[in-house]
Structure formats: C-alpha cells, structure tokens
C-alpha positions as CSV (number, residue, x, y, z in Angstrom):
1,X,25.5,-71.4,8.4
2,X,26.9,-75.0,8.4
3,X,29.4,-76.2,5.6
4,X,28.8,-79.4,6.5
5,X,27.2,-82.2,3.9
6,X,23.6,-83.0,4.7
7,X,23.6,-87.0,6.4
8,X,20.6,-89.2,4.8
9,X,20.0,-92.8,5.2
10,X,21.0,-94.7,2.4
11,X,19.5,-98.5,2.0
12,X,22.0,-101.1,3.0
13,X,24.8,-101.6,0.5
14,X,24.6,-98.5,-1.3
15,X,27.2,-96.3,-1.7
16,X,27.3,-92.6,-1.2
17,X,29.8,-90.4,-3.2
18,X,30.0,-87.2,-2.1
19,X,31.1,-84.7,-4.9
20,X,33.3,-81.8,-4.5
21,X,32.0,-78.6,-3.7
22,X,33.8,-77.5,-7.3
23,X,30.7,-78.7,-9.0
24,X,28.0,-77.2,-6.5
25,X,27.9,-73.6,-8.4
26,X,27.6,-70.8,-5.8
27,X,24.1,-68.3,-5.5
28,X,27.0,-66.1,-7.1
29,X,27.3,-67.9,-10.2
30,X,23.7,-68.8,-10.8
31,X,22.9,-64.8,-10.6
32,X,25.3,-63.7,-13.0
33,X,24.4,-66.4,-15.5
34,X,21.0,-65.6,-14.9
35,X,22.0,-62.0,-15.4
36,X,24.2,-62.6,-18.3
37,X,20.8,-64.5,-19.8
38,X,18.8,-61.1,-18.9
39,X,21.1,-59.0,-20.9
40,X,21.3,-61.4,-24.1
41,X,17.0,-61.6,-24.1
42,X,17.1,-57.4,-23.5
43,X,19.6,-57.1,-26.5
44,X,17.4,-59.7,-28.7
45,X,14.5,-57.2,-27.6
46,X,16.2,-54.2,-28.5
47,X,17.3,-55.7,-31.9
48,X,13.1,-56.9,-32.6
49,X,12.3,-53.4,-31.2
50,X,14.7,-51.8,-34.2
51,X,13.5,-54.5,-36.6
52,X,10.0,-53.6,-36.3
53,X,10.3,-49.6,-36.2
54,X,12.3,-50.1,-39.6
55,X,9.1,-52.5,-40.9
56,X,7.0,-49.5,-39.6
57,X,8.8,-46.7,-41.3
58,X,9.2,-48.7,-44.7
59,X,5.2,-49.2,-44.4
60,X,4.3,-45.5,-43.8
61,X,6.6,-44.4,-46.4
62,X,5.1,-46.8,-48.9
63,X,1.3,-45.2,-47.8
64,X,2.6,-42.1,-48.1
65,X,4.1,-42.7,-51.3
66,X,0.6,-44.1,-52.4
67,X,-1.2,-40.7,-51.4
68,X,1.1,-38.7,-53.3
C-alpha cells in the first residue's frame, strides 16, 4: 500500500496545499471514537433501561396498593 499523496489536476493557477498527515486521523482512531460513541449510547441505554424498570415497579406497586 502506497503512502504516497493522490496527484489530480488542478485548473491553471490554483494552488494545491497538501496538509500533513497529523490531521488525516488513522482507521485506528475513527474505531475507537466510534467505539467510545458505542459505549456512551449502551450506558445511556442501560440508564433508560433502569429508569423505566423503576417507573414499572412504582406502577405495579401503586395497583397493588389499589387492590388491597
């Protein structure tokens, strides 16, 4: 695999900067952000899942309550 920046034709008097390969991020950076992004939605999940057993609980006690 070639390292080398990708030649195009550029219209006549145009300038072509080339930026550093700092700012390209690596297929290693883009997964663990994406990973990092997975774990933060799988927490929020987690934390609605928790939420919503509580909301469940609270309404069946308040049934029960009722029956009694």
């Amino acid at each position: 695999m070639s390292t080398q920046p990708i030649v195009t034709l550029e219209p006549k008097g145009t300038e072509v900067v080339e930026k550093p390969d700092e700012d390209v991020p690596t297929v290693f950076e883009i997964a663990s952000d994406i990973q990092q992004n997975l774990h933060d939605l799988l927490r929020k999940v987690n934390d609605d899942d928790l939420q919503f057993n509580k909301s469940i609980d609270s309404i069946y006690d308040k049934l029960k309550g009722l029956e009694d």
